[in-house]
C-alpha positions in Angstrom: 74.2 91.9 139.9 75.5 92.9 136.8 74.7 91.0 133.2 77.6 88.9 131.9 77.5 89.9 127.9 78.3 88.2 125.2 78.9 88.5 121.6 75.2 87.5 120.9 73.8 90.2 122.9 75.6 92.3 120.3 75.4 90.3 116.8 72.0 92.1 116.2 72.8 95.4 116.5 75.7 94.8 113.9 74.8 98.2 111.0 72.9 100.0 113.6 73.7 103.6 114.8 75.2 103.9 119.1 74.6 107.3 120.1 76.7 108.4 123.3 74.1 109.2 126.0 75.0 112.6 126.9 77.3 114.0 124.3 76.8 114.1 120.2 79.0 111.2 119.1 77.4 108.6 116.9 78.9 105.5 115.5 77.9 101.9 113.3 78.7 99.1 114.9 80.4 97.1 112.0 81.4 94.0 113.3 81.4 91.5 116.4 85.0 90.4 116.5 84.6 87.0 118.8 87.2 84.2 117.6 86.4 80.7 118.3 89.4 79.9 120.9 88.0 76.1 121.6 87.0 75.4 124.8 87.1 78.7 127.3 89.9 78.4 130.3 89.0 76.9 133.3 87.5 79.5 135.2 87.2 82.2 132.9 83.1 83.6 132.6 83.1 84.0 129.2 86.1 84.2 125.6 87.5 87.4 125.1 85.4 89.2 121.9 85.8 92.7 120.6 83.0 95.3 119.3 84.4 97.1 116.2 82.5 100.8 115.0 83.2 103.1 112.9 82.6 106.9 112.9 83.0 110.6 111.1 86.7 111.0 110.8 87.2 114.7 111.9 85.3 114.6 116.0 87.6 111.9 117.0 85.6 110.5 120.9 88.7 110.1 123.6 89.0 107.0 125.1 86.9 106.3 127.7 83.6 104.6 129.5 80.1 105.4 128.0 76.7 104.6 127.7 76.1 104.1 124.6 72.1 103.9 123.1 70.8 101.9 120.2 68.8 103.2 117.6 65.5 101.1 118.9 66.0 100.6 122.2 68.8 99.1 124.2 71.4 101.0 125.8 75.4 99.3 126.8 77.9 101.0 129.1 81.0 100.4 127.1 84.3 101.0 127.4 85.6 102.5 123.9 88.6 103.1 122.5 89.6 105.1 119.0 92.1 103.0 117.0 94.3 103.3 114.5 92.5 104.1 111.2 94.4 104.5 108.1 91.3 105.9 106.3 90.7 109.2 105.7 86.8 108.5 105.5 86.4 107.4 109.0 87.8 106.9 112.4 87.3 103.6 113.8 86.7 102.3 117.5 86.9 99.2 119.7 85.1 98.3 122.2 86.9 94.9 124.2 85.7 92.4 126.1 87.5 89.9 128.3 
């Protein structure tokens, strides 16, 4: 059976380093993006929330699903997508959840 997460399983990895299992991308988690919609629609297992990183600007990852590992421990198979990032510091992801 597969595990239903939320934006708490999340909050506390918020400024730690994912590494993609596999491959040499790296990224900060910067931000649990989980609006407070009221009450969730009948039916629905859990409100929509989105996982925000951030990364080096110049290795761009394509958009796709990974496991991704924690600096410490856990390890979340994500589906991640680069997004527009009008920095020139950084290139920013999303990871969403419905």
């Amino acid at each position: 059976m597969t595990v239903m997460l939320t934006p708490d399983d999340f909050r506390p990895h918020v400024k730690k380093t994912f590494r993609v299992r596999g491959g040499h991308h790296a990224f900060t988690l910067t931000a649990v993006d989980a609006p407070d919609l009221g009450e969730p629609t009948p039916g629905a297992r859990r409100s929509p929330f989105n996982l925000l990183f951030t990364g080096p600007p110049n290795d761009v990852l394509g958009e796709g699903l990974y496991t991704l590992e924690v600096d410490g421990g856990s390890s979340f198979e994500l589906y991640v997508i680069p997004i527009y990032t009008p920095a020139r510091d950084r290139q920013d992801y999303q990871a969403p959840f419905n």
